[in-house]
C-alpha positions in Angstrom: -11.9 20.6 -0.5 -14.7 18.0 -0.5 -15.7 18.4 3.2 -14.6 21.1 5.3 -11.5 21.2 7.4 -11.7 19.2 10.7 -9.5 20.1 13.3 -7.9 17.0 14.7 -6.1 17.1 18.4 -3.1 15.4 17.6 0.5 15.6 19.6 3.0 17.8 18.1 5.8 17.5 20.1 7.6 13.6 21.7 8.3 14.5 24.9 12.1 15.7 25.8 13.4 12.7 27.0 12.0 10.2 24.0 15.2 8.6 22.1 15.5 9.2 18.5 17.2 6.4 16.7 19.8 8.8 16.1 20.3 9.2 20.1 24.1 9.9 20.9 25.4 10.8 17.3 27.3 13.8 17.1 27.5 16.0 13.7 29.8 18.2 13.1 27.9 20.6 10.4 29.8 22.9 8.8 27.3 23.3 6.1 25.3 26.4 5.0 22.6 27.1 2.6 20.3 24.1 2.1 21.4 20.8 0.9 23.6 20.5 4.1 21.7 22.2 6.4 18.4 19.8 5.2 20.8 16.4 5.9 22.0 18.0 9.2 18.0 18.5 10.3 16.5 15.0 9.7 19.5 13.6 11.3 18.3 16.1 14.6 15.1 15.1 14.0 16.0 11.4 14.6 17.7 12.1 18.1 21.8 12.9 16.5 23.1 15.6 18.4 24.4 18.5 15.8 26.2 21.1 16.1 26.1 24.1 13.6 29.4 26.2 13.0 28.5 29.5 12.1 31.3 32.7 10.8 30.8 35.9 12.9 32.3 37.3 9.7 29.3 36.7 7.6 26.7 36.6 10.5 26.5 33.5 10.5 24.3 31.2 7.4 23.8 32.8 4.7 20.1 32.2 4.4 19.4 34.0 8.1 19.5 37.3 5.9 17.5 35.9 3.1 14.1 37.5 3.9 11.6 38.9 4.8 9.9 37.0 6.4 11.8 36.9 9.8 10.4 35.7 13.0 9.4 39.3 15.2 12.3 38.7 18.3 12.3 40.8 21.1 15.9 42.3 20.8 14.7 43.1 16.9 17.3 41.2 15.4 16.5 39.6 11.8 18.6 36.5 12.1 15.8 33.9 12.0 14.8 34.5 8.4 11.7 31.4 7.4 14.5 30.3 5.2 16.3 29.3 7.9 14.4 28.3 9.8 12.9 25.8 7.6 16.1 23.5 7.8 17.9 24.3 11.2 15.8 22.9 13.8 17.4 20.8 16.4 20.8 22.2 16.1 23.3 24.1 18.5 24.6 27.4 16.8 28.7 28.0 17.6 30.5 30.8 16.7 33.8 30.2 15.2 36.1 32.1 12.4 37.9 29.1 11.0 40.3 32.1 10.3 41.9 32.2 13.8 43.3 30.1 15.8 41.3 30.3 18.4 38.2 29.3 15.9 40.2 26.4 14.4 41.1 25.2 17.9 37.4 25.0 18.6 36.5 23.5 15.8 39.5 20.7 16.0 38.0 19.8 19.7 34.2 19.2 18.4 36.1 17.0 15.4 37.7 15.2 17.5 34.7 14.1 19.5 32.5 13.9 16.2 30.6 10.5 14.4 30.0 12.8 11.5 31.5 15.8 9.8 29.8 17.1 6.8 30.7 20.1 4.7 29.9 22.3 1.5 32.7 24.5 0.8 34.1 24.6 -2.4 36.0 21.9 -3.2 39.4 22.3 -1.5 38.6 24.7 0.7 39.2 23.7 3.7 42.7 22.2 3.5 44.2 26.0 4.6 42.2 25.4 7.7 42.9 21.6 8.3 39.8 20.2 8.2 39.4 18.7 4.6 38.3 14.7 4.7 42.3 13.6 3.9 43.3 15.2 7.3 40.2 14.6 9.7 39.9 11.0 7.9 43.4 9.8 8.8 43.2 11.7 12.3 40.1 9.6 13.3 39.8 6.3 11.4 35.6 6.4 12.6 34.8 9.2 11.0 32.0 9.5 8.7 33.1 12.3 6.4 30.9 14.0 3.9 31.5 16.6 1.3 28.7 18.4 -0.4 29.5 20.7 -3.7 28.1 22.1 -7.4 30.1 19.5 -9.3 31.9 17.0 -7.2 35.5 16.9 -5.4 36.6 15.9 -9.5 35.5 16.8 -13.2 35.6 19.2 -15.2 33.6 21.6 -13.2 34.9 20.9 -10.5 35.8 24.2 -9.7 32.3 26.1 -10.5 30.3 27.1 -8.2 26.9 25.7 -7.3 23.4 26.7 -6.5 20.1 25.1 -6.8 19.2 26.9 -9.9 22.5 26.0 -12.0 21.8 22.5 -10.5 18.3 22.5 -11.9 19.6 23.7 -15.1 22.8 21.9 -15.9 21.1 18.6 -15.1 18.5 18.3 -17.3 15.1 18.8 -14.8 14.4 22.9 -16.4 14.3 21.2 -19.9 11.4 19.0 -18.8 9.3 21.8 -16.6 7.2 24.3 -17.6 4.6 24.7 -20.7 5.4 22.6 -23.6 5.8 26.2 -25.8 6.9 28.2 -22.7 11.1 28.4 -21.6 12.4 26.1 -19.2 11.6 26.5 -15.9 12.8 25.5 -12.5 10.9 23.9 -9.7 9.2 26.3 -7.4 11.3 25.3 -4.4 15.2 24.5 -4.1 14.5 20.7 -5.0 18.1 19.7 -6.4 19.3 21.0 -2.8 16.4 19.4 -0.5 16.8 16.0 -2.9 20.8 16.3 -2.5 20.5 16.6 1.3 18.7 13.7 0.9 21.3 11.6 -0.4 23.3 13.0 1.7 21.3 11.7 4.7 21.2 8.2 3.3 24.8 8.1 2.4 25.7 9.7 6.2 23.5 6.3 7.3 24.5 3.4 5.6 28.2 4.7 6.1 27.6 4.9 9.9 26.2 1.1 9.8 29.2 -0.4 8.3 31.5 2.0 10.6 29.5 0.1 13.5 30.4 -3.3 11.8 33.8 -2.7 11.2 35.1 0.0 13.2 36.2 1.9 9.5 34.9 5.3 8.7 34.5 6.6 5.4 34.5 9.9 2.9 31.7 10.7 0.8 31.5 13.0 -2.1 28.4 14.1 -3.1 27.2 16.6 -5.9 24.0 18.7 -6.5 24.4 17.7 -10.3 24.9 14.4 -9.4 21.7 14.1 -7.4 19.9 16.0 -9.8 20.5 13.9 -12.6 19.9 11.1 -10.5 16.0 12.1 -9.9 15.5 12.4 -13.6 13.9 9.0 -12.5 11.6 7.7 -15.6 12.5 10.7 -18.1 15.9 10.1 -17.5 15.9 6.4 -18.3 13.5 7.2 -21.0 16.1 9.1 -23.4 18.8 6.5 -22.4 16.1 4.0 -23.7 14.8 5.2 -26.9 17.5 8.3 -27.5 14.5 10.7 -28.0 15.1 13.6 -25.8 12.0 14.4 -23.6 9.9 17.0 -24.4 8.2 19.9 -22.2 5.0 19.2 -21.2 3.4 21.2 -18.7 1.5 19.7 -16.3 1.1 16.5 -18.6 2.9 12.5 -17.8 5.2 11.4 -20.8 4.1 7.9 -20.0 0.3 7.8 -18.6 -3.0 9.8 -20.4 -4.3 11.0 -19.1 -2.7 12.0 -15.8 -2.5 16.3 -16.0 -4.4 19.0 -15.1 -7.9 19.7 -16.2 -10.2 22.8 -15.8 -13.7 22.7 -14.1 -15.8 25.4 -15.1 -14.2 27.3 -11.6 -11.1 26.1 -11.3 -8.6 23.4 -12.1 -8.4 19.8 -10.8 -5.9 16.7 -11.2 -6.8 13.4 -13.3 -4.7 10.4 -12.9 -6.1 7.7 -15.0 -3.0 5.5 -14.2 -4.5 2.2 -16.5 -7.2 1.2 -18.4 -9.8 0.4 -16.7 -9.6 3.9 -14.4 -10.0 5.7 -18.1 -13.2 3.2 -19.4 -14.4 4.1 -15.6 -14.2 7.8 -16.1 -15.5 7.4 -19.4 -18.6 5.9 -18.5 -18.9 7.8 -15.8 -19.2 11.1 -18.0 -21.9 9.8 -20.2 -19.1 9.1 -23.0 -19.3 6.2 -24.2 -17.8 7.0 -27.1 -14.6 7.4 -26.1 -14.6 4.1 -23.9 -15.7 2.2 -27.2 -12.7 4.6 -29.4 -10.5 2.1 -30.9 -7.6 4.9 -30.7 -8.2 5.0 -26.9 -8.5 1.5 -25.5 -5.2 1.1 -24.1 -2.1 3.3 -22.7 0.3 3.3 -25.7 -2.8 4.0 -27.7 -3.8 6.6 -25.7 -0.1 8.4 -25.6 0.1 7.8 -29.2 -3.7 10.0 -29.8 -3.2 12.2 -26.4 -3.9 15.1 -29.2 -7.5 14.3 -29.9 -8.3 12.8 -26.6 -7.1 15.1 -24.0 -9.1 18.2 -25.6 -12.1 15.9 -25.8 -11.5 15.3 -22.5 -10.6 19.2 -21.2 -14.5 20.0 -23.4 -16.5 17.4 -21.3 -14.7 18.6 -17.7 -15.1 22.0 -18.5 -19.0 22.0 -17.7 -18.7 21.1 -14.2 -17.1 22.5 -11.1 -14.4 21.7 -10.0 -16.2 19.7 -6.6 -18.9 18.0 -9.5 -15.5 16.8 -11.0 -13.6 15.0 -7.9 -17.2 13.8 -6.9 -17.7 12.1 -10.3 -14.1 10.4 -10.1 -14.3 9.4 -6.9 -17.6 7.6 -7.2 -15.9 6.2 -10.3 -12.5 5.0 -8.7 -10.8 7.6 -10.5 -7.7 9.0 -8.9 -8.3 12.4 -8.6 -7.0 15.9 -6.9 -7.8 19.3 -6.0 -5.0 22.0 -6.4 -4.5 23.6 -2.9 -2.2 26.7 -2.4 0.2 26.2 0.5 -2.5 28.0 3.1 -5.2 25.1 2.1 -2.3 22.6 2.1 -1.0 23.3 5.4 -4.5 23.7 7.1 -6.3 21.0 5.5 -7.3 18.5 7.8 -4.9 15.8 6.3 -2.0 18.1 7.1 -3.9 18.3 11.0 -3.9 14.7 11.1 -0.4 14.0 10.3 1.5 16.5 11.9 2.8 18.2 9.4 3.1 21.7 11.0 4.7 21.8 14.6 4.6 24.8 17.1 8.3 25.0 18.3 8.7 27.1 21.4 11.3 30.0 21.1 11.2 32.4 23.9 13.4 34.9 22.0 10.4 35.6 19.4 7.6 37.7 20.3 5.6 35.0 19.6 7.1 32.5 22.3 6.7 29.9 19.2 7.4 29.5 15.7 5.7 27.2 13.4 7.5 24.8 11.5 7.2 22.2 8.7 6.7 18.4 10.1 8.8 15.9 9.8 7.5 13.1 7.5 8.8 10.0 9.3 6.2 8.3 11.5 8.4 5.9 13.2 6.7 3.1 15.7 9.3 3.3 18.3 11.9 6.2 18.0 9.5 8.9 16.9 11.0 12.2 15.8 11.5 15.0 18.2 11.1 19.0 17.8 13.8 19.6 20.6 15.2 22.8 20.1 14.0 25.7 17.5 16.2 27.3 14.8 19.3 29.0 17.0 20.3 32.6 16.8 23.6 32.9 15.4 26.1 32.1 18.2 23.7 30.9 20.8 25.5 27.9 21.7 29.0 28.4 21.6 29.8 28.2 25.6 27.0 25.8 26.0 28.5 23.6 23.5 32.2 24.1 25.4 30.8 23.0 28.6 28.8 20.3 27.0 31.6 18.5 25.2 33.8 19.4 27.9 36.2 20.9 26.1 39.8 21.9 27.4 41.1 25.2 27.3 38.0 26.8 26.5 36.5 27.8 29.6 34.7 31.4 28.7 34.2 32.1 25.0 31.4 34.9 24.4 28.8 33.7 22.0 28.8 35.5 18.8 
């Protein structure tokens, strides 16, 4: 970093009784994994009420055993894997087994109190049980209904199963990452699921503003190759353009040079000479006028069309300063410019301090009493996002949501 990391006070936590502008929604998640799960947290994060059903069968999500890490809890269980936890904040954990009756029965009483039901079994799956969109829809005209899968509820492929990675794969985004000579690669983090429970979270909303204009609920079928292939963004509409499939290029822009990576003479920074006048900045800047004056270099297209002789010019005359001389330079120039932080000097850097973007969530079953947690992005004015309640252990909830939601008939249910 340029100047070193500056602690900033800021609060981390709205106080308890602050209204999201989710306040009184109630979500009925029967989601697992990620691209759910992500949807069901911002929608907690904004004040909607959501309650998680869990199956004692499989202990619960399938991500609470997807570590180490786990949070160290006192009774020494390892059901709060950092997987987890990173997208089940603000949630109740119930136990049901949608197998019995008696789980079903639960189940069909949070339903029938529920804005929003939103699901990722395969697709099908859950007529055995009852609770597929066609049967909750028609029982409760209001509902906002949404099904998350690999494929979509139709197609082909309906029927295959789907993960991030086959996401990433099947539509199109691992034939545009990694080196330019290198195989395809995927993204480092699930990004067709966190980008899917996205949509899914924008869908959810604009479905639930014309439910409160008109009284009519809706279903909504989403897909992870769907939203993948959505996010293809400029690539995407580049090949449907032209008909020239995009090619692998590292860390490089198909549309702006230069914009990459460069490396200093101890490390690597980022160069984002978005028009012309940034690049005859930089130019200058680094004593070369010659390539300000290059005739092969004066404007964008040009530069994309010579990005072979320039960039290595370019990579020689950065490679004799550090990587701090380098920002410096740019900066004074009006260059946007970047370090590369790793995820400690990312989530410590004083920007990160600022903004909130790491909360301490008390959780007095850890050892602990806390556990940290990404922040929430939004910075709203007036309904600010809450860190209510941590990521559950599995069952936690189950009597407190009976008594909550009063339900009948189920007066003493053990959780877990």
């Amino acid at each position: 970093a340029l100047s070193p990391l500056t602690l900033i006070e800021r609060p981390m936590m709205a106080p308890s009784d602050t209204k999201g502008a989710l306040d009184g929604l109630l979500i009925l998640d029967l989601s697992r994994i990620l691209a759910g799960p992500t949807a069901t947290q911002l929608m907690g994060d904004m004040g909607a009420t959501v309650i998680k059903i869990e199956n004692p069968k499989s202990n619960g999500d399938d991500t609470r055993a997807w570590g180490p890490p786990y949070a160290e809890t006192h009774d020494g269980q390892s059901d709060l894997s950092a997987y987890f936890m990173s997208s089940n904040r603000n949630k109740y954990s119930v136990s049901a087994d949608l197998s019995t009756e008696e789980g079903r029965e639960l189940v069909r009483a949070i339903a029938a109190k529920a804005d929003v039901v939103i699901e990722n079994y395969k697709p099908g799956g859950l007529e055995k049980y009852g609770f597929d969109h066609a049967t909750l829809c028609a029982q409760y005209p209001a509902l906002v209904y949404l099904s998350i899968s690999g494929f979509g509820q139709d197609g082909p492929n309906r029927n295959r199963p789907g993960y991030d990675l086959m996401a990433q794969g099947y539509g199109g985004i691992m034939s545009l990452t990694g080196p330019a000579d290198g195989q395809p690669m995927k993204v480092g983090v699930g990004i067709a699921d966190v980008m899917c429970g996205m949509y899914a979270t924008i869908g959810i909303l604009a479905a639930l503003r014309h439910r409160d204009q008109t009284g009519e609920g809706q279903y909504i079928d989403l897909s992870l190759v769907d939203s993948q292939m959505a996010w293809l963004i400029n690539e995407g509409t580049n090949f449907l353009t032209s008909g020239q499939l995009p090619k692998r290029r590292g860390n490089a822009h198909p549309n702006i040079v230069p914009y990459e990576v460069f490396a200093a003479s101890d490390g690597h920074i980022l160069l984002a000479a978005g028009n012309d006048g940034q690049f005859q900045r930089m130019a200058l800047e680094f004593d070369r006028s010659d390539l300000a004056e290059d005739a092969r270099y004066q404007t964008n297209p040009l530069r994309i069309e010579n990005r072979e002789t320039l960039i290595p010019e370019i990579a020689e005359t950065f490679a004799k300063f550090t990587a701090e001389e380098l920002l410096q330079k740019l900066q004074n120039a009006g260059v946007p410019c970047g370090p590369i932080y790793n995820v400690e000097q990312a989530l410590t850097s004083d920007q990160a301090q600022a903004r909130g973007m790491v909360v301490p969530v008390p959780h007095a079953d850890t050892v602990a009493g806390e556990v940290s947690l990404l922040g929430n992005p939004l910075k709203f004015s007036a309904t600010p996002v809450t860190f209510r309640r941590p990521p559950p252990r599995f069952g936690q909830d189950t009597q407190t949501v009976i008594e909550m939601l009063d339900i009948v008939g189920k007066s003493s249910v053990s959780d877990g």
